[in-house]
C-alpha positions in Angstrom: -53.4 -45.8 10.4 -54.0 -43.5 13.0 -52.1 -40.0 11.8 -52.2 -37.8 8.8 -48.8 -35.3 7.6 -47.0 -33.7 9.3 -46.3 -31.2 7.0 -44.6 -28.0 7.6 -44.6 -28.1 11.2 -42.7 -31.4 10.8 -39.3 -31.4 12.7 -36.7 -32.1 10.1 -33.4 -31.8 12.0 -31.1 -35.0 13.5 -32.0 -34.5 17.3 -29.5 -35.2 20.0 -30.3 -36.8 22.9 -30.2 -40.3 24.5 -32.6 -42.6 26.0 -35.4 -41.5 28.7 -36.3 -43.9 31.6 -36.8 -43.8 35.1 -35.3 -41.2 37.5 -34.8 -39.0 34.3 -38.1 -38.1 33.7 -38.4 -35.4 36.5 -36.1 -33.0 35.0 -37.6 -33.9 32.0 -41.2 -32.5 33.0 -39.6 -29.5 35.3 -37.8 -28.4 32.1 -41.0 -28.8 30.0 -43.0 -26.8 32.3 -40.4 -24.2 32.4 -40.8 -23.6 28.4 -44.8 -23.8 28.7 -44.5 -20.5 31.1 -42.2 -18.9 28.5 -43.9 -19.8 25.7 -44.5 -17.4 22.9 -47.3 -16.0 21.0 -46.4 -18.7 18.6 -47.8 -20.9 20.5 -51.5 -19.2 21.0 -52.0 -17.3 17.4 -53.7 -19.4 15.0 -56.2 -18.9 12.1 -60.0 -19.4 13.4 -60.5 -22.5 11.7 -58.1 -24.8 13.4 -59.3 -26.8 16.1 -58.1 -27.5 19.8 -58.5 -30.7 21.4 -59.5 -30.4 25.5 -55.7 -31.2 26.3 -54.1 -28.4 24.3 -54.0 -26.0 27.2 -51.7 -28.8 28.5 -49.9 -29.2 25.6 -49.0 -25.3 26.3 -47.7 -25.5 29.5 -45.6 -28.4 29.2 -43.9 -26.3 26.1 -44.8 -28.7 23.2 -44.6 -27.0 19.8 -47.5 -26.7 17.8 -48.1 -27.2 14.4 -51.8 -27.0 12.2 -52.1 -30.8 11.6 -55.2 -32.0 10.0 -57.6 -29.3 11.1 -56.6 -29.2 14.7 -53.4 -27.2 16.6 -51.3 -30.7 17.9 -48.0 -30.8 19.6 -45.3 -32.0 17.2 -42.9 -32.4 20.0 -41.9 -31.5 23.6 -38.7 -32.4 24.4 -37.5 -33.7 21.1 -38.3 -36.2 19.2 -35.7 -38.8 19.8 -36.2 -38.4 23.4 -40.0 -38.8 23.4 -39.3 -41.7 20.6 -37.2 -43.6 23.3 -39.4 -42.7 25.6 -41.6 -45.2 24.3 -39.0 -48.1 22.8 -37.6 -48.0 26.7 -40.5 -46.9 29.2 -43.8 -45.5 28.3 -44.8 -42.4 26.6 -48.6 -40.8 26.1 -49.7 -39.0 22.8 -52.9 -36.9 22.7 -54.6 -38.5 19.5 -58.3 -36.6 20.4 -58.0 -35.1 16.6 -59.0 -39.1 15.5 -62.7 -39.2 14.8 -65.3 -41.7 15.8 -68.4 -42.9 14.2 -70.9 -45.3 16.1 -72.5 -48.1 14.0 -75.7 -49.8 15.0 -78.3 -51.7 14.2 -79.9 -54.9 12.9 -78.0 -54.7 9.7 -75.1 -53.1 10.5 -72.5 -56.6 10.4 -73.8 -56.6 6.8 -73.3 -52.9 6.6 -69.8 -53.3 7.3 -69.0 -56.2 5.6 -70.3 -54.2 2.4 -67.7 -51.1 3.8 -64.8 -52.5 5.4 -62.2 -54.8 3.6 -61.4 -57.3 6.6 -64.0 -59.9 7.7 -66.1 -57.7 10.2 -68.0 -61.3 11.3 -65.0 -62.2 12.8 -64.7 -59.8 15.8 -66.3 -61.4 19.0 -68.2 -58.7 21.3 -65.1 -56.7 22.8 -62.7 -57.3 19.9 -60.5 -54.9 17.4 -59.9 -55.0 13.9 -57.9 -53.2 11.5 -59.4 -53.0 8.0 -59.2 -50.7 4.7 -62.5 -48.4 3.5 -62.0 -48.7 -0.1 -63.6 -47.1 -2.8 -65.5 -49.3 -5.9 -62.3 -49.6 -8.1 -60.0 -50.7 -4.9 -58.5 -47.3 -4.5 -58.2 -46.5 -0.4 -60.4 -43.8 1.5 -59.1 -44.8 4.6 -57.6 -46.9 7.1 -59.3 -47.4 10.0 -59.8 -49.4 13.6 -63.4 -51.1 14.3 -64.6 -52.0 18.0 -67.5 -54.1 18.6 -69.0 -52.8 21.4 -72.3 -54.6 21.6 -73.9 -57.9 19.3 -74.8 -55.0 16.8 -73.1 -51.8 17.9 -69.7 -50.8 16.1 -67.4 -48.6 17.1 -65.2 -47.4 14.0 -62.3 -44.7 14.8 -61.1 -43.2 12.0 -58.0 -40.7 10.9 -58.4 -37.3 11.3 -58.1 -35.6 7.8 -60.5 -38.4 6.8 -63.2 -38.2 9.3 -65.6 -36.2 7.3 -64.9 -38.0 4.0 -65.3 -41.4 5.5 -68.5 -40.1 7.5 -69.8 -39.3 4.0 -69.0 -42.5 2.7 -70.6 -44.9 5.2 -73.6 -42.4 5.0 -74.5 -42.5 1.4 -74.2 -46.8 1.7 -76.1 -46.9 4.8 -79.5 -45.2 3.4 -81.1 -48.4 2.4 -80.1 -50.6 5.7 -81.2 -51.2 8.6 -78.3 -49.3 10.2 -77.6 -46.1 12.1 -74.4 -44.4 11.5 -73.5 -41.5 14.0 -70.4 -39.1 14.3 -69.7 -39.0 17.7 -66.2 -37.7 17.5 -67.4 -35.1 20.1 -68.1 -37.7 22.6 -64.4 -39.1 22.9 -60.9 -37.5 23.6 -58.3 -40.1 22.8 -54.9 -40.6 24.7 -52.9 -43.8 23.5 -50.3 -44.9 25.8 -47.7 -46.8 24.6 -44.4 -48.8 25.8 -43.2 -51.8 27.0 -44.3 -50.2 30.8 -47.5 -48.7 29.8 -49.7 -51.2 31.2 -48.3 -51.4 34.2 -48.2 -47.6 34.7 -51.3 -47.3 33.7 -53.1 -49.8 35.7 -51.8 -48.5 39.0 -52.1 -44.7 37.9 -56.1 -45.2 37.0 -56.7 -48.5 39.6 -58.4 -50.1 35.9 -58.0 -53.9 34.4 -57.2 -53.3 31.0 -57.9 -55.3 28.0 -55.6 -57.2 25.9 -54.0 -56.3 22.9 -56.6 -56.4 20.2 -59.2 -56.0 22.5 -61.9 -53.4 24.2 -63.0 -53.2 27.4 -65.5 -50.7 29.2 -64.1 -49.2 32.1 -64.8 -45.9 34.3 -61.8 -43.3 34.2 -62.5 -40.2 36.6 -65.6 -41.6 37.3 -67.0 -41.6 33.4 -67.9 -44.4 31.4 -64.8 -44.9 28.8 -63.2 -47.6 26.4 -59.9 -48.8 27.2 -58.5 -50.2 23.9 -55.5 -52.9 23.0 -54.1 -51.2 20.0 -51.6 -48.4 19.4 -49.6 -46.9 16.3 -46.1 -47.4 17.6 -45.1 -50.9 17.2 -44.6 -51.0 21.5 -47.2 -52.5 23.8 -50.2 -50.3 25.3 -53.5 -49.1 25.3 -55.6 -46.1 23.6 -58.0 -44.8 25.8 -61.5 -43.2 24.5 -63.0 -41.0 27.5 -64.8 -38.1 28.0 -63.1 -34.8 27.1 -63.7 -33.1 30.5 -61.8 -35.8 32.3 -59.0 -35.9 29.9 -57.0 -33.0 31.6 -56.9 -34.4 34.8 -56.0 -38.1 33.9 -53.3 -36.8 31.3 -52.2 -34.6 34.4 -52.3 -37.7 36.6 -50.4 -39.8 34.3 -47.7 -37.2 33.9 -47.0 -37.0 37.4 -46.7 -40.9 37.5 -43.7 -40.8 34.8 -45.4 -41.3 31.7 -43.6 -39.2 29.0 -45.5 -36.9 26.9 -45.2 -37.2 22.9 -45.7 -35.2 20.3 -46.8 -36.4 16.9 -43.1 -36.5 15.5 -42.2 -38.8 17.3 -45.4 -41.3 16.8 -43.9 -40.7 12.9 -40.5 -42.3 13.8 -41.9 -45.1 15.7 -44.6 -46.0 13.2 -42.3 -45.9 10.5 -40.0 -48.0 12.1 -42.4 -50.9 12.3 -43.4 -50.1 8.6 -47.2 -49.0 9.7 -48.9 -46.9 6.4 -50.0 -43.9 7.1 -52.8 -42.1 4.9 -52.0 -39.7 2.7 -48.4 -41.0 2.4 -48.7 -45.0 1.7 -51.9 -45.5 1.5 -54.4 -43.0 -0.8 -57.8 -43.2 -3.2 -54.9 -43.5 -5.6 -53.6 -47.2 -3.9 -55.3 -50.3 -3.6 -54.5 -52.5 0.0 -52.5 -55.1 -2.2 -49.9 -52.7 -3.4 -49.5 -50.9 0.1 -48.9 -54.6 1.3 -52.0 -54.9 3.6 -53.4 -58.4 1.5 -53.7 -59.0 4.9 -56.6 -57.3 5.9 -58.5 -57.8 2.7 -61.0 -61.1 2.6 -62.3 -60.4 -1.0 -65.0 -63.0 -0.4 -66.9 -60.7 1.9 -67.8 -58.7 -1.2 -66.9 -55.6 0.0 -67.1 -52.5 -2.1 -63.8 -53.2 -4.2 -63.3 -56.2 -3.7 -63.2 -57.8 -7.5 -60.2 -54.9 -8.3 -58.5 -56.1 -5.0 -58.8 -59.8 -5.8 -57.7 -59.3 -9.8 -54.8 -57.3 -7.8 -53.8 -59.9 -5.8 -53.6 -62.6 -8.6 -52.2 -60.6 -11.2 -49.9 -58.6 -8.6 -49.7 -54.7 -9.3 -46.9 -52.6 -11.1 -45.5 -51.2 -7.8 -45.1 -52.4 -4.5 -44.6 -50.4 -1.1 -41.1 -51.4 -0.2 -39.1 -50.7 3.4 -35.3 -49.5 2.9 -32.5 -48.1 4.9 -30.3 -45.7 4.1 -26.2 -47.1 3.8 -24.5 -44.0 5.0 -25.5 -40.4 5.6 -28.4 -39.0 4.1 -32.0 -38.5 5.8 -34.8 -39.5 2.7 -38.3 -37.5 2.8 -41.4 -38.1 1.0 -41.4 -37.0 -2.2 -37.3 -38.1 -3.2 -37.2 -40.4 -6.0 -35.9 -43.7 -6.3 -33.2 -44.4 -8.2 -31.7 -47.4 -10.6 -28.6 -46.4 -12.3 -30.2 -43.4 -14.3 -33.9 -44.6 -14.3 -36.5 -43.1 -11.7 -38.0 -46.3 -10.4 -40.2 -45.1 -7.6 -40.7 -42.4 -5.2 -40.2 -42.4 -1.5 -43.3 -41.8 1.0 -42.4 -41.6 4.2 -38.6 -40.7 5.3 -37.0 -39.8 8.4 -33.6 -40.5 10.7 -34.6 -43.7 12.4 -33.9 -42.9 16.3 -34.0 -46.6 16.9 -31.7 -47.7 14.1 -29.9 -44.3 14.0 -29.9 -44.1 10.2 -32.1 -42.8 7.5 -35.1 -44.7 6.6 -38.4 -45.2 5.2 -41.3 -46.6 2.8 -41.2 -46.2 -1.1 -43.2 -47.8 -3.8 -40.8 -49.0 -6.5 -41.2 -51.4 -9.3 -42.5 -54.5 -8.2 -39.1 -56.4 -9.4 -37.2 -54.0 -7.0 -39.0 -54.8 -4.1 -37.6 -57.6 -2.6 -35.2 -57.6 0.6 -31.4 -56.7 -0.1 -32.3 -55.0 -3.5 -29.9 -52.0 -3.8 -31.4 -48.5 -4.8 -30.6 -45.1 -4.5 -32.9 -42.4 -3.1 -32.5 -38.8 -4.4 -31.7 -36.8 -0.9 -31.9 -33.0 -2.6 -29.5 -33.7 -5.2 -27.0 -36.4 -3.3 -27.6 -39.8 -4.4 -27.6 -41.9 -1.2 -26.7 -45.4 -1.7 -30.0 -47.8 -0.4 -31.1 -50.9 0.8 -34.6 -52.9 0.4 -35.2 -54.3 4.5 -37.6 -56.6 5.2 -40.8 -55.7 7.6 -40.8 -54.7 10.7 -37.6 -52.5 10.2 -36.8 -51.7 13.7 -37.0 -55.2 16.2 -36.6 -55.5 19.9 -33.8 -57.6 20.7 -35.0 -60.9 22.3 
């Protein structure tokens, strides 16, 4: 969850650059704020209907490069994206995810609301819990992936993905009329910074003088004097916290946390680390298109809930489906996008939906559905780089793990 594509804006090249940590940083941010007072009209032009999110003067002056993603102007990168990308494996890194949206569920009837939306079982989240779970359409297909918070015995938080926002704010609408339930879009309410790394709790608590919650977990707390949510989830396979605050005091906390050595991210590098740790992204993995058991989240999908779906999902999972969402490495040079076919001998097995250079692994990678016999671990394919046939290897989930 928790992104959209990239698109055009996307950086395709091999970057160079090594690991960032510690005394490092510095020149790091003098650097980026030399770029943000050179940068060019590039940077400012953009057609009227894009939106900016409350950090993107920010974004500016540190020199990120922007990109139309989802509706909204967001910095693809600053420094680069395999040094923001070990940024986080290493230290701690900060992305600004404001573009997300957020829509407030409440009411007597809204646990049976969301039980009737959501694929996961919704009654299992204490008061201050998380939850990942699937918005699926009648016949299975997926609408989105989401995060729900229970803020209160019946008040919901549910944070959605950015291109969705307005199609899943339709959705919950129409299935809402006839319950006691209020649904509310209060995306305006919340920017959204998500800190991630193995330090990013420890920066964090010292920088903002906050207890934060666990992993999986939401806690009220006051940042820059303002009620916010301090959340234990994140996109990058690392350790950290997601913060949902109020967009006046997101300038000066990002500007706090920059000067206590948090690295800022750009969105191609939250690609490469979500990948790495197989996490779907909409649009690419997951689609209306998809049911949860292909895509490999069976996980999050408790079909005796009876939410909307959940017969397909269940027949799905007994029967098993044509195509599975398979991880795979690359076994020499080649970098695979979404989009290359998957090869078997001369037969067109599958396609490829998200590819990239894995900074981690420092090899091409990525997600593909193939034919559900070809999905196992070790199976050899070939992907289709622009004409080359590169030589391929199934990998088992997560791709990319810390060394113990």
């Amino acid at each position: 969850m928790h992104g959209g594509t990239l698109g055009e804006g996307r950086e395709r090249s091999v970057l160079e650059g090594g690991a960032v940590g510690g005394a490092s940083l510095r020149p790091l941010r003098r650097a980026a704020r030399a770029r943000g007072r050179q940068a060019s009209a590039v940077n400012i032009l953009r057609p009227v209907d894009l939106r900016r999110t409350s950090l993107y003067p920010q974004h500016v002056e540190l020199g990120a490069k922007i990109v139309p993603f989802a509706g909204w102007e967001m910095p693809v990168t600053y420094e680069g994206i395999r040094e923001e990308h070990s940024a986080v494996r290493t230290h701690v890194g900060m992305f600004d995810v404001s573009h997300m949206g957020e829509v407030e569920v409440e009411g007597p009837g809204a646990l049976a609301f969301l039980q009737l939306m959501l694929s996961n079982d919704v009654a299992r989240i204490e008061v201050g819990g998380a939850q990942y779970s699937c918005l699926c359409q009648e016949d299975g297909g997926v609408i989105d992936d989401l995060f729900v918070y229970r803020l209160g015995g019946d008040r919901y938080l549910v944070v959605t993905n950015a291109s969705n926002h307005e199609i899943d704010l339709a959705w919950l609408g129409r299935w809402s009329r006839d319950l006691d339930v209020s649904v509310r879009d209060v995306a305006e309410r919340y920017a959204m910074l998500a800190v991630q790394g193995p330090h990013a709790r420890a920066v964090l608590g010292r920088a903002l003088g906050v207890e934060l919650p666990p992993r999986m977990r939401v806690s009220p707390v006051r940042v820059g004097r303002r009620p916010a949510l301090a959340c234990g989830t994140g996109y990058t396979g690392e350790d950290g916290v997601e913060l949902l605050l109020d967009p006046e005091v997101a300038p000066p906390i990002w500007a706090e946390l920059l000067d206590a050595g948090v690295v800022p991210c750009g969105l191609g590098a939250r690609d490469t680390l979500r990948l790495e740790v197989c996490f779907p992204l909409h649009g690419h993995e997951l689609s209306p298109e998809r049911n949860p058991i292909e895509a490999g989240l069976g996980w999050c999908c408790v079909e005796s809930t009876g939410f909307l779906g959940s017969e397909v999902v269940a027949r799905a999972r007994a029967e098993a489906t044509a195509e599975r969402l398979a991880p795979f490495l690359i076994e020499g040079a080649g970098i695979p996008r979404d989009g290359n076919p998957v090869l078997v001998g001369e037969e067109t097995v599958g396609v490829v939906t998200s590819g990239t250079f894995s900074p981690s692994l420092e090899r091409g990678a990525g997600l593909a559905y193939v034919r559900a016999d070809l999905a196992e671990p070790d199976t050899e394919l070939e992907i289709d780089v622009r004409g080359k046939r590169r030589a391929a290897r199934v990998a088992s989930k997560p791709l990319y793990r810390k060394a113990s």
